[in-house]
Each structure stands twice: as C-alpha cells, then as structure tokens.
DSSP file (Angstrom, degrees, kcal/mol; ACC not computed):
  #  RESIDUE AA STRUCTURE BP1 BP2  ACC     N-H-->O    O-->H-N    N-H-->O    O-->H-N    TCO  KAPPA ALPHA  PHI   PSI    X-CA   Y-CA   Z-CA
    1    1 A X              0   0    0      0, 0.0    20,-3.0     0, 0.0     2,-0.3   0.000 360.0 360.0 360.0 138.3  -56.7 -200.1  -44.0
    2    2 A X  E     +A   20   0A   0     18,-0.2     2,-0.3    16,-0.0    18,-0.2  -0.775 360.0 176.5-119.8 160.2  -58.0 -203.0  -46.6
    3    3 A X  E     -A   19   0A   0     16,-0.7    16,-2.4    -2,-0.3     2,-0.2  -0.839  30.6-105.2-134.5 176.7  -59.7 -202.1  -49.9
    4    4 A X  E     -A   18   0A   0     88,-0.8     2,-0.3    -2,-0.3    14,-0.2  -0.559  25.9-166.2-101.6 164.5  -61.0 -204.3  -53.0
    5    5 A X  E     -A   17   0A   0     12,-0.7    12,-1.1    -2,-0.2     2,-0.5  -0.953   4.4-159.3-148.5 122.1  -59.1 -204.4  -56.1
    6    6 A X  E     +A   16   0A   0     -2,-0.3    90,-1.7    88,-0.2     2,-0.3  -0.974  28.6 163.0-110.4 134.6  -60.9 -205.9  -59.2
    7    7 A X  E     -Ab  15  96A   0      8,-1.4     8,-2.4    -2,-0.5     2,-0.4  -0.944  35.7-110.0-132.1 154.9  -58.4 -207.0  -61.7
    8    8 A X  E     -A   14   0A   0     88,-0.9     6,-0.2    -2,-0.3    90,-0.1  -0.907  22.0-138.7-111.8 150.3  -58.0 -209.0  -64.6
    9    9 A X    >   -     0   0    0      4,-1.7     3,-1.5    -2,-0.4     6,-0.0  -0.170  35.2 -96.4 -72.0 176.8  -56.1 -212.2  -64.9
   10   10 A X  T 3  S+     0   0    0      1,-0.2    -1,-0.1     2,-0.1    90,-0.0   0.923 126.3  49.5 -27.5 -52.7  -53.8 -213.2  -68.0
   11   11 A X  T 3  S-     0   0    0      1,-0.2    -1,-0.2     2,-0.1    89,-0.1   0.726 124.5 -98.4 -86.5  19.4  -56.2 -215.0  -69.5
   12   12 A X  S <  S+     0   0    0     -3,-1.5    89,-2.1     1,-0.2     2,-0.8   0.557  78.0 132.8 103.8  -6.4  -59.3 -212.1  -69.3
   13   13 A X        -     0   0    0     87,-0.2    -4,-1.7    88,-0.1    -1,-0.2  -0.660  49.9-138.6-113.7  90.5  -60.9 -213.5  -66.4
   14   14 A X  E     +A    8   0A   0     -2,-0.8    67,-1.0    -6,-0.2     2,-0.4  -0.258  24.5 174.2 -58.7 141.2  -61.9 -210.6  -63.2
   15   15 A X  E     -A    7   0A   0     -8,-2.4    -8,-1.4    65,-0.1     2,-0.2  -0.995  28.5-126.0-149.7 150.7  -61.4 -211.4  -59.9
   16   16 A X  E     +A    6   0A   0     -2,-0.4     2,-0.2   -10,-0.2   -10,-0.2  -0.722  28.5 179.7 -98.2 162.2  -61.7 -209.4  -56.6
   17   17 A X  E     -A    5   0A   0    -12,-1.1   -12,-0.7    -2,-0.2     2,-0.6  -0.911  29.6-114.7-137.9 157.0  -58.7 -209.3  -54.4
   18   18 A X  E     -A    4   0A   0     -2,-0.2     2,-0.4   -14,-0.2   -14,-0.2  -0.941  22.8-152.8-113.8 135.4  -58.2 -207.4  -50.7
   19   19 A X  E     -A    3   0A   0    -16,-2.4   -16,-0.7    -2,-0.6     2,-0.6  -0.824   6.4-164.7 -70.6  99.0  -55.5 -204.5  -50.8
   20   20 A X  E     -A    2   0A   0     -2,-0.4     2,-0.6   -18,-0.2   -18,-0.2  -0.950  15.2-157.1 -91.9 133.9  -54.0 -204.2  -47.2
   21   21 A X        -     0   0    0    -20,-3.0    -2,-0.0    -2,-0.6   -19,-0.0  -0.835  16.8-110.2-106.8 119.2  -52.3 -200.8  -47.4
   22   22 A X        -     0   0    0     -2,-0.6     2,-0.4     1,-0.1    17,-0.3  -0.045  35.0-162.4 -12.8 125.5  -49.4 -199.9  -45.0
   23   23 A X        +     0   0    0     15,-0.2     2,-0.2    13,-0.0    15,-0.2  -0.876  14.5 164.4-139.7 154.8  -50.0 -197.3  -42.4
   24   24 A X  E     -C   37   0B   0     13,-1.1    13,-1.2    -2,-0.4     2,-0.3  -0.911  44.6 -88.0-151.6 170.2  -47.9 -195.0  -39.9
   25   25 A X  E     +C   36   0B   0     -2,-0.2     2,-0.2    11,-0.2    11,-0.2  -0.611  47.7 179.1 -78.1 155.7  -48.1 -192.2  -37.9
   26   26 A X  E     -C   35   0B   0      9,-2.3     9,-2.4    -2,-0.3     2,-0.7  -0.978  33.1-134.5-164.8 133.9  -47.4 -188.4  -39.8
   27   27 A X        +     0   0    0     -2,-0.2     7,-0.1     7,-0.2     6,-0.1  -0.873  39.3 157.3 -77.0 140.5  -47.5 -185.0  -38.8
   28   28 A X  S    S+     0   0    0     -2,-0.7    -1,-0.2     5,-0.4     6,-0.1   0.306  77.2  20.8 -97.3 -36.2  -49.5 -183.6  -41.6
   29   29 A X  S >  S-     0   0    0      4,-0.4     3,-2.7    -3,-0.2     4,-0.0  -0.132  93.0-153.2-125.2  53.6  -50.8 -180.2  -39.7
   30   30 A X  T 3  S+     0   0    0      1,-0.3     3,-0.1     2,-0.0    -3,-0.0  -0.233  84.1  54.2 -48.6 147.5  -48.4 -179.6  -36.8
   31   31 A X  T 3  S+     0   0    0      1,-0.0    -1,-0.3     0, 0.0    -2,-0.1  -0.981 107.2  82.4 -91.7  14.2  -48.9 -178.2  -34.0
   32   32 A X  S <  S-     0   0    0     -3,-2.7    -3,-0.1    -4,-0.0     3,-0.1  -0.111  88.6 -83.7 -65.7 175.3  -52.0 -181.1  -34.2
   33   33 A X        -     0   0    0      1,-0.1     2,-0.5    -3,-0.1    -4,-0.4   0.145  50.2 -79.8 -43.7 175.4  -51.5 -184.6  -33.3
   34   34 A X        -     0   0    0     -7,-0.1    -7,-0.2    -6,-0.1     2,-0.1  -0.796  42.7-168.8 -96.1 167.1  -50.2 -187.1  -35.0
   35   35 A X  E     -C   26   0B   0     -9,-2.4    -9,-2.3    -2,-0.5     2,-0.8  -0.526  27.0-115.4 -89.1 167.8  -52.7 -189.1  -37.7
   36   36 A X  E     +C   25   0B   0    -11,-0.2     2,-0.2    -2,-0.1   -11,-0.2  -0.954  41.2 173.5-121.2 132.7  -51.8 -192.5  -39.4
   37   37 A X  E     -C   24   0B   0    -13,-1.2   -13,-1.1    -2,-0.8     2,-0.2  -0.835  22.0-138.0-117.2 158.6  -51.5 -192.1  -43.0
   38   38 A X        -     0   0    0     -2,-0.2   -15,-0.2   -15,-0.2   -16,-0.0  -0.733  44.5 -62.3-124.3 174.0  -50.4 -194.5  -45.8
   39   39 A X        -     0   0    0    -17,-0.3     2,-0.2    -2,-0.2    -1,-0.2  -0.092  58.1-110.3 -62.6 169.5  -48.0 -193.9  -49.1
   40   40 A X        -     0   0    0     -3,-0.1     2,-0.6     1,-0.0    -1,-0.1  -0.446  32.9-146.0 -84.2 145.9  -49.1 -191.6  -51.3
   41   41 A X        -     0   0    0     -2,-0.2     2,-0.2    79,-0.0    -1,-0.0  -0.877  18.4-105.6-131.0 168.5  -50.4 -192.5  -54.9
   42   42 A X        -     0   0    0     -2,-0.6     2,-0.3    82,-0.1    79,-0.3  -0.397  34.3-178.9 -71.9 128.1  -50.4 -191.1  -58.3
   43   43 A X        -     0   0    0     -2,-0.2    77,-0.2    77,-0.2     3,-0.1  -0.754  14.6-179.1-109.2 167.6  -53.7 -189.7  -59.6
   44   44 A X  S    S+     0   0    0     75,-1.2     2,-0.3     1,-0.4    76,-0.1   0.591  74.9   5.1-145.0 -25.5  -54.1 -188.2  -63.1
   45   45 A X        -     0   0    0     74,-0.5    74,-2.6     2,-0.0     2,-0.5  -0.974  60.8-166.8-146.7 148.7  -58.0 -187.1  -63.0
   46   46 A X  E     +D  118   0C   0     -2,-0.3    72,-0.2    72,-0.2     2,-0.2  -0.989  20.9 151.4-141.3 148.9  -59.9 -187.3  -60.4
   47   47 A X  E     -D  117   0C   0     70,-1.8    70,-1.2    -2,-0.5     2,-0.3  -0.628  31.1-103.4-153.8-150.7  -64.2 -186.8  -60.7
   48   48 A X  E     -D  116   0C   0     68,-0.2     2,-0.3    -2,-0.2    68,-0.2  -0.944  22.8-177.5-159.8 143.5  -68.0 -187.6  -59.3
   49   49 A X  E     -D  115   0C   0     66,-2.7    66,-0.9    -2,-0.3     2,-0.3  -0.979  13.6-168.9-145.0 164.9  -70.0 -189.4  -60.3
   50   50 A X  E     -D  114   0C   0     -2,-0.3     2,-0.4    64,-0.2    64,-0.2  -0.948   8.4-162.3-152.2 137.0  -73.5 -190.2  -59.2
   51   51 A X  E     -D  113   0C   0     62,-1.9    62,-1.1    -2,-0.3     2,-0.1  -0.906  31.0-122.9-120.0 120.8  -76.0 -193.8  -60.8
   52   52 A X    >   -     0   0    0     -2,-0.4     3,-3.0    60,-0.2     2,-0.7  -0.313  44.3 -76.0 -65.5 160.2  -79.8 -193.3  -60.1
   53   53 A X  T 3  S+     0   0    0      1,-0.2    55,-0.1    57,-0.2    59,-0.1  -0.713 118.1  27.9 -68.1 117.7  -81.3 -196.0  -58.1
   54   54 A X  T 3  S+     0   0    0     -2,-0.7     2,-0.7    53,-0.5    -1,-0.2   0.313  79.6 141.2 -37.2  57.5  -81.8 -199.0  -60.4
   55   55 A X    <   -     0   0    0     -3,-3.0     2,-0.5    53,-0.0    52,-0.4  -0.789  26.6-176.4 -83.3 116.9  -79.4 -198.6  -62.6
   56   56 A X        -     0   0    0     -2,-0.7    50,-0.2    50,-0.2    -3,-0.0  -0.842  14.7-156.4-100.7 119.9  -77.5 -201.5  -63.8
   57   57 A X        -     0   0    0     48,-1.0     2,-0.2    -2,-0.5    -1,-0.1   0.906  19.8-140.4   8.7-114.0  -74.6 -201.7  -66.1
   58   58 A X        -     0   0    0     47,-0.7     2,-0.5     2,-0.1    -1,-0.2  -0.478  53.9 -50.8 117.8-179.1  -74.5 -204.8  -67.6
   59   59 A X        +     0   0    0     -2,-0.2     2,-0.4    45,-0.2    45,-0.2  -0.687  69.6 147.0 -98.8 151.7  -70.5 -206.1  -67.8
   60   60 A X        -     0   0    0     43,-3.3    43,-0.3    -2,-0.5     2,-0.2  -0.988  41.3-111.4-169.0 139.3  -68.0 -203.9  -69.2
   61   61 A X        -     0   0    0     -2,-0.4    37,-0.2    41,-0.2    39,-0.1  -0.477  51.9 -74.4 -85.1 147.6  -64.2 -203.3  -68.6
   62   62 A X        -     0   0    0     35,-0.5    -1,-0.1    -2,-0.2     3,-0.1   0.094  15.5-144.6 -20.4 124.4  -63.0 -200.6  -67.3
   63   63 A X  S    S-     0   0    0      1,-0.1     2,-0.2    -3,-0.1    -1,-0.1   0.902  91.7 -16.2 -66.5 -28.2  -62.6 -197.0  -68.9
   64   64 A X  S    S-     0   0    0     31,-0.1     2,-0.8     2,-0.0    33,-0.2  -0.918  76.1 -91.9-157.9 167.2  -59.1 -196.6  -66.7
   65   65 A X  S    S+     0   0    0     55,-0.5    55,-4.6    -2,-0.2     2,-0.3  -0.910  71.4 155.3 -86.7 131.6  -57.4 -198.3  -63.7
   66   66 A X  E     -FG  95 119D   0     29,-1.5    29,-2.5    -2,-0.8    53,-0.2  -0.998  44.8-112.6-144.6 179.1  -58.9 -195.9  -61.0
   67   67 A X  E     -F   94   0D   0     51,-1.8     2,-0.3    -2,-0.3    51,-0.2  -0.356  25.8-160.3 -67.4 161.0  -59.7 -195.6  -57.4
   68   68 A X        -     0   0    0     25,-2.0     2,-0.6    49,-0.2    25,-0.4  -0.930  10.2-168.7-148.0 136.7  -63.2 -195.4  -56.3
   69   69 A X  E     -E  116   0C   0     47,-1.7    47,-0.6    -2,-0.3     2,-0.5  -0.928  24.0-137.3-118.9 116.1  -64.6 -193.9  -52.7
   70   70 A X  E     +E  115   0C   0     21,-1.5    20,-2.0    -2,-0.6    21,-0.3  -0.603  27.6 174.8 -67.5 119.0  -68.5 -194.7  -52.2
   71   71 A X  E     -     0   0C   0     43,-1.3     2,-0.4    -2,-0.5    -1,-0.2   0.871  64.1  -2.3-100.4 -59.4  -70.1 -191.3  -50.6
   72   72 A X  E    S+E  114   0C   0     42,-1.0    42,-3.0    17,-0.1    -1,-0.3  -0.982 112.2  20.8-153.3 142.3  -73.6 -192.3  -50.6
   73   73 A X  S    S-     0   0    0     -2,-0.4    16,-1.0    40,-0.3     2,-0.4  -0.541  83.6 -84.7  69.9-156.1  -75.8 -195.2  -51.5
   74   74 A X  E     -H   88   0E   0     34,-0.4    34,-1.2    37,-0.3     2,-0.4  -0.998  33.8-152.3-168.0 116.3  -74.3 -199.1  -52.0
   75   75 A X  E     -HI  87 107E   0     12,-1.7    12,-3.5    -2,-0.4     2,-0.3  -0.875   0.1-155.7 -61.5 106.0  -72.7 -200.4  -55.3
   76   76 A X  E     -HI  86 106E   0     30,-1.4    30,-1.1    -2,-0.4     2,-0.3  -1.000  15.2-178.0-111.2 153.1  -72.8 -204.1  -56.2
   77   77 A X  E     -HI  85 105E   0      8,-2.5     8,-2.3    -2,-0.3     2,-0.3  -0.848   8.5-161.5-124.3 144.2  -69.9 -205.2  -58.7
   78   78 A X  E     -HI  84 104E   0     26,-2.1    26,-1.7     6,-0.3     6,-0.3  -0.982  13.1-142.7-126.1 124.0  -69.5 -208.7  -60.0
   79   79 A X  E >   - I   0 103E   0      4,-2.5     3,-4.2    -2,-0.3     2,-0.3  -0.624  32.2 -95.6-120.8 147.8  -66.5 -209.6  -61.3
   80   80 A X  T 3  S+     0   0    0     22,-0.8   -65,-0.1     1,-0.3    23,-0.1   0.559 122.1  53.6 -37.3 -18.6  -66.1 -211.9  -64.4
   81   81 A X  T 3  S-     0   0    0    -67,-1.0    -1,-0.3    -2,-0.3   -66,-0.1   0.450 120.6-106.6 -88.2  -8.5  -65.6 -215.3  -62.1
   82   82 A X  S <  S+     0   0    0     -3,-4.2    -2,-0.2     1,-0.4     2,-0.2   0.182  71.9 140.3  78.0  -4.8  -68.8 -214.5  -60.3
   83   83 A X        -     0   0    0     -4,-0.2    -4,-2.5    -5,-0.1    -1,-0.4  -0.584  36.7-155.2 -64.3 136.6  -68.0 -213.3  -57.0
   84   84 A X  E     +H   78   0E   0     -6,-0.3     2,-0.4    -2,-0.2    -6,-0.3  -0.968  14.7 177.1 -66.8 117.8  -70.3 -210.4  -56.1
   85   85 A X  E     -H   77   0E   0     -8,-2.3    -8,-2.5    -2,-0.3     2,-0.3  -0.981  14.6-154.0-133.1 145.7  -69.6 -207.6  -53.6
   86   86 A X  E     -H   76   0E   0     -2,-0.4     2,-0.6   -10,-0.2   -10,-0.2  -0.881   5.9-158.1-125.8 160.7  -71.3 -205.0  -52.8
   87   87 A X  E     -H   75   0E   0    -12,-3.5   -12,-1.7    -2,-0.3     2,-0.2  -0.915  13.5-177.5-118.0 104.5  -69.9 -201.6  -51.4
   88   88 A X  E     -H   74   0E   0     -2,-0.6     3,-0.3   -14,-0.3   -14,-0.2  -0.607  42.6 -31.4 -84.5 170.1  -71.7 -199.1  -49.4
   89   89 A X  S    S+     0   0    0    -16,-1.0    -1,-0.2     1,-0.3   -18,-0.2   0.320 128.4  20.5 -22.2 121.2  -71.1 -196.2  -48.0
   90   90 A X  S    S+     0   0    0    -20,-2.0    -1,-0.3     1,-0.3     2,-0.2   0.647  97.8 135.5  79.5  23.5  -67.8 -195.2  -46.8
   91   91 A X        -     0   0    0    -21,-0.3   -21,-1.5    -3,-0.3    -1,-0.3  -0.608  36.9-163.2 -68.2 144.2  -66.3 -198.3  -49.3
   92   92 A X        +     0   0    0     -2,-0.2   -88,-0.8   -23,-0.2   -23,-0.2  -0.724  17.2 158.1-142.3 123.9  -63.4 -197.9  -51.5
   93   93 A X        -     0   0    0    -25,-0.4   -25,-2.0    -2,-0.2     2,-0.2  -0.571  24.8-143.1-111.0 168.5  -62.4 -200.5  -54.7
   94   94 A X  E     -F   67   0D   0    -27,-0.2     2,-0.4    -2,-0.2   -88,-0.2  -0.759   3.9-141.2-120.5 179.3  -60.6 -200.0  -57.3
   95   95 A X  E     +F   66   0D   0    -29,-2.5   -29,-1.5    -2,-0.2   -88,-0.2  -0.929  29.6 154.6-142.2 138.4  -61.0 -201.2  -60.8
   96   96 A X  B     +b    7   0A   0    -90,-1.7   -88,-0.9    -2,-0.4     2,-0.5   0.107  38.7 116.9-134.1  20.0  -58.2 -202.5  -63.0
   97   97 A X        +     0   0    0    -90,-0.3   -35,-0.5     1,-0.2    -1,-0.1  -0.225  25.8 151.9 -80.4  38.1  -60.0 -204.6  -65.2
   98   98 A X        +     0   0    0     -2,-0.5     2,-0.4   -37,-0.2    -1,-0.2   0.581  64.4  15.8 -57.6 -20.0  -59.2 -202.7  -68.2
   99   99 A X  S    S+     0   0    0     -3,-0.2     2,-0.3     3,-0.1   -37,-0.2  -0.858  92.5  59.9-129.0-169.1  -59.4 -205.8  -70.7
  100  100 A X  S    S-     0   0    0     -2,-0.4   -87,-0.2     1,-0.1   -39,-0.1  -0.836 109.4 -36.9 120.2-127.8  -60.6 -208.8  -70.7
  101  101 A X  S    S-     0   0    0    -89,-2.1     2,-0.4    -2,-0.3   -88,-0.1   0.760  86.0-157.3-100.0 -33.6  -64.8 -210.0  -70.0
  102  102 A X        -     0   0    0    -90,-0.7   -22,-0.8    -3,-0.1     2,-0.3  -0.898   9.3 -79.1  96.0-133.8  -64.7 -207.2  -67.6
  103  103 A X  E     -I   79   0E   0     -2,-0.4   -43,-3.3   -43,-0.3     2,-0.3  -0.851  33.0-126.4-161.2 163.7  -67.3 -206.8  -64.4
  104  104 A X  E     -I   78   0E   0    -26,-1.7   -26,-2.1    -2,-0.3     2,-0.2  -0.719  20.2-158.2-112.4-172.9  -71.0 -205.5  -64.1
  105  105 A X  E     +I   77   0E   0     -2,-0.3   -48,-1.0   -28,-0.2   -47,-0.7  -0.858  16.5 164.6-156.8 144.5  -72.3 -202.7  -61.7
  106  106 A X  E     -I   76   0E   0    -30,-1.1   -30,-1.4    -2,-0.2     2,-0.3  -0.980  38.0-115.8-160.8 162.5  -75.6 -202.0  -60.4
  107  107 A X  E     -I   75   0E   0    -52,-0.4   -53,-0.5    -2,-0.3   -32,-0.3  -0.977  27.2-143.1-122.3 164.2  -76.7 -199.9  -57.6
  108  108 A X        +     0   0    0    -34,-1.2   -34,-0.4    -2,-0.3     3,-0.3  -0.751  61.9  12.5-164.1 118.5  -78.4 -201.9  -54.6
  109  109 A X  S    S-     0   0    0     -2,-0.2   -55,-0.1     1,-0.1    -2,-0.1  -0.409  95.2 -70.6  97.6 178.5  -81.4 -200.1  -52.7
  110  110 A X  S    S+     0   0    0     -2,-0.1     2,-0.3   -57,-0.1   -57,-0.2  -0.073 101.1  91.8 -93.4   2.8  -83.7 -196.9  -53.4
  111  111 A X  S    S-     0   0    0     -3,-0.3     2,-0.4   -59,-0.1   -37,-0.3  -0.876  81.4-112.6-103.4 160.9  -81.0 -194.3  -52.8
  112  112 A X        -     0   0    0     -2,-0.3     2,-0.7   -39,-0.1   -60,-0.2  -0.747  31.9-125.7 -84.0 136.6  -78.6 -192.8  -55.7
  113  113 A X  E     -D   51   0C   0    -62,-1.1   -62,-1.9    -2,-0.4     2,-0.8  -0.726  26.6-174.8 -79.2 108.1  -75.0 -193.8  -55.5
  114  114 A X  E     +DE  50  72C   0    -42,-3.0   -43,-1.3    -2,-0.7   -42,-1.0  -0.788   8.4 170.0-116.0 122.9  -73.0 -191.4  -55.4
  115  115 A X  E     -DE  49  70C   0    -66,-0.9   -66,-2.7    -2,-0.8   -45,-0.2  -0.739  26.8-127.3-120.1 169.6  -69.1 -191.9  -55.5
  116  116 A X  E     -DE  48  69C   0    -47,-0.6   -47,-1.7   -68,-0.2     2,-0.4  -0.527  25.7-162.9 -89.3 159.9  -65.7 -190.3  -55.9
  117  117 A X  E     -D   47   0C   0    -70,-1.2   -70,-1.8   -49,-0.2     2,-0.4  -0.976  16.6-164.3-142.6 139.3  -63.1 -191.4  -58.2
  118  118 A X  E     -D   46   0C   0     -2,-0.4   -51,-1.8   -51,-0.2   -72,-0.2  -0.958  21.0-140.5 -96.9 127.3  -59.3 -191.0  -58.8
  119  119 A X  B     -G   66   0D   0    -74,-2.6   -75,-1.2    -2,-0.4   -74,-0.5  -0.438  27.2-153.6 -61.3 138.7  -57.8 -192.0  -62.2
  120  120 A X        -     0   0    0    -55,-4.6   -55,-0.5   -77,-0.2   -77,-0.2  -0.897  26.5 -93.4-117.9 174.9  -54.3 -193.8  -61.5
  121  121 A X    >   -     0   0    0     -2,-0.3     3,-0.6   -79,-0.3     2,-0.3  -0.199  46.0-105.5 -39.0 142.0  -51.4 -194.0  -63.7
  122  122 A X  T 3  S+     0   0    0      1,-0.2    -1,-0.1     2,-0.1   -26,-0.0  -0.668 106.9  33.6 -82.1 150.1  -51.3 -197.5  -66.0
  123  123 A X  T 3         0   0    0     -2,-0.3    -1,-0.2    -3,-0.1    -2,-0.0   0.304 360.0 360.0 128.9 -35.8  -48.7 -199.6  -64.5
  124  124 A X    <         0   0    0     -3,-0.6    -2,-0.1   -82,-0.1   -82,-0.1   0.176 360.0 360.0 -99.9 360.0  -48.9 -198.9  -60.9
C-alpha cells in the first residue's frame, strides 16, 4: 500500500513524497480468513471534515502532522515546490508540513469533498 506524504524540508520548502507501507497477513477476526494488514500507528484525534465545491485554500501549513483518507469528491494539494496532486476518492496523504511556506488545497470538480482525518503524534 503507497500513500503521499507532504513534508517540509529544512529549509521550509514542501515537497510530496510516496510512503510504501509494509504489509502481512493477520488474523484480526478468526474464525475468518486471513487479511493483509500493516503496523499500527499512533492517532491522538481523529475527525471529518467536509469543503464545498470551489473552495480553495490558498497556502498554509499545517494545523498538525495528520493522516488524511478522501471519502468523497477529489482534493488538489500543491506543495510549496510546485508539484500538484490531486487525490480522489478512496486517496490517502498525509500532511506534515507544519512550518515552513506550507501547501494550498482546493477541491477539484462540482462535488463536496469530504474526508477523514487522524491526528498523529509529532515525531513519528
């Protein structure tokens, strides 16, 4: 399983990067099969959020490092270097750009974006 990771460099500068996370098989619900799952990670809040359709941003750093899972409607994020990507449904970034110039956000289309979020630990 890959995700994006928006971070900032030393010197303030965002850039996106691709996560590949580790996978295995685990019973989780015996007597089902097994599934493949990957390590666990730390949350600290977890929330919803939902962006009407052309809302934009503007750039701004993060509130927190968290997770983010796209439920419905398409996210693009630009990250301070100028790559764009955008994330639609069934996406998941993170953002860890807590200083620096920081990223914009807009949402992409006529539907509202609505995503999930987990706050993570700083550090991690």
């Amino acid at each position: 399983m890959i995700y994006a990771r928006l971070y900032a460099d030393r010197t303030g500068e965002s850039h996106f990067e691709d996560v590949e996370l580790e996978t295995g098989p685990a019973e989780i619900t015996p007597p089902a099969p097994p599934v493949t799952l990957s390590e666990m990670m730390a949350a600290e809040h977890v929330g919803f959020l939902s962006f009407p359709p052309g809302w934009s941003g503007g750039f701004q750093v993060a509130p927190s490092r968290m997770i983010l899972f796209v439920l419905d409607g398409q996210m693009e994020l630009t990250a301070s270097d100028g790559v764009a990507r955008r994330f639609p449904a069934g996406s998941v970034f993170s953002v860890e750009d807590t200083e620096g110039k920081g990223h914009a956000m807009r949402v992409i289309g006529e539907r509202e974006a609505q995503l999930a979020f987990a706050g993570l630990p700083n550090g991690e």
